[in-house]
C-alpha positions as CSV (number, residue, x, y, z in Angstrom):
1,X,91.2,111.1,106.4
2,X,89.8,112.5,103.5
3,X,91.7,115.0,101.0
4,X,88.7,116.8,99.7
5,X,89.2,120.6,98.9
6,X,86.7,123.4,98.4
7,X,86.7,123.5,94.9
8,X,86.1,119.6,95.3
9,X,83.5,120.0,97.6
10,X,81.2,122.3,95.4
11,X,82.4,120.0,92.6
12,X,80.3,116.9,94.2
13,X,77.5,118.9,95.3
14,X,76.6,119.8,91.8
15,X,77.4,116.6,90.1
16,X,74.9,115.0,93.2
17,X,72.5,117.8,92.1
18,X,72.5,118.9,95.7
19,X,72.0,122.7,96.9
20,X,73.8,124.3,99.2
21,X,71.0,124.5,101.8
22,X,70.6,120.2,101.2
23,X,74.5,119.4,102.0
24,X,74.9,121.9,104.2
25,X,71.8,120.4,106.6
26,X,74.0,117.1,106.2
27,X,77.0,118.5,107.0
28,X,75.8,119.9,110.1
29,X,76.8,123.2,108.9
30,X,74.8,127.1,107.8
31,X,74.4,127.5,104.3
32,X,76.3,130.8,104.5
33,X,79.0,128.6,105.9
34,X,79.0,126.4,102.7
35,X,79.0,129.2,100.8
36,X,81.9,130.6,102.2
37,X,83.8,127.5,102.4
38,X,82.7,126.8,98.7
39,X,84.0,130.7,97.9
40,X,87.4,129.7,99.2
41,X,86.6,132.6,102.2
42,X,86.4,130.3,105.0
43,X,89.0,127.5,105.7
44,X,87.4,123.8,104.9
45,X,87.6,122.3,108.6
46,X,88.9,119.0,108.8
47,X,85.6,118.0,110.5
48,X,83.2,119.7,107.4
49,X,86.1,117.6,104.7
50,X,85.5,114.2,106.3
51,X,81.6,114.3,107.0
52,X,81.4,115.8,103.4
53,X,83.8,113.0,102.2
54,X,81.6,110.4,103.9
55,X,78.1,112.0,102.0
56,X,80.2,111.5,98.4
57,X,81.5,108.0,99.4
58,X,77.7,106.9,100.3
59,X,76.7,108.7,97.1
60,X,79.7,106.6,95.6
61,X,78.6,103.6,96.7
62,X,74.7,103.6,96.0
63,X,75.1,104.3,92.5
64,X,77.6,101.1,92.2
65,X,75.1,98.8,93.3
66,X,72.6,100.4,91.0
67,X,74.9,100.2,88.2
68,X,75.6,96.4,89.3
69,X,71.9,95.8,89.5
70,X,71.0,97.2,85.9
71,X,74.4,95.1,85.0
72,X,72.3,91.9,86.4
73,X,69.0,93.0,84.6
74,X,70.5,93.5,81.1
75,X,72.4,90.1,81.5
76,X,69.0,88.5,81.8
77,X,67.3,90.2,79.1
């Protein structure tokens, strides 16, 4: 289970360069929702902390094989 907070959550979405209306369609939630959760007036669900856990991890994960595959370019140069 993930231990993200709000603060972490909007965080993320910014380093991502993601709106709110853009994570919030992926987190299956309203903008205003996000917006609220991000404002600290509505509670983070557990539910919104782990699908938005999962959207970082992916993130995560695509940028270490790109950063693997520019590793593997540059030793061949």
């Amino acid at each position: 289970m993930s231990k993200l907070n709000a603060a972490q959550i909007k965080y993320y979405r910014e380093e991502l360069g993601l709106t709110q209306s853009e994570l919030s369609k992926e987190l299956g939630i309203s903008t205003t929702m996000l917006s609220s959760i991000e404002r600290g007036d509505r509670r983070l669900t557990p539910m919104v902390a782990n699908k938005a856990f999962q959207k970082f991890d992916e993130s995560r994960q695509r940028l270490a094989r790109v950063i693997a595959e520019l590793g593997e370019l540059a030793d061949g140069l």
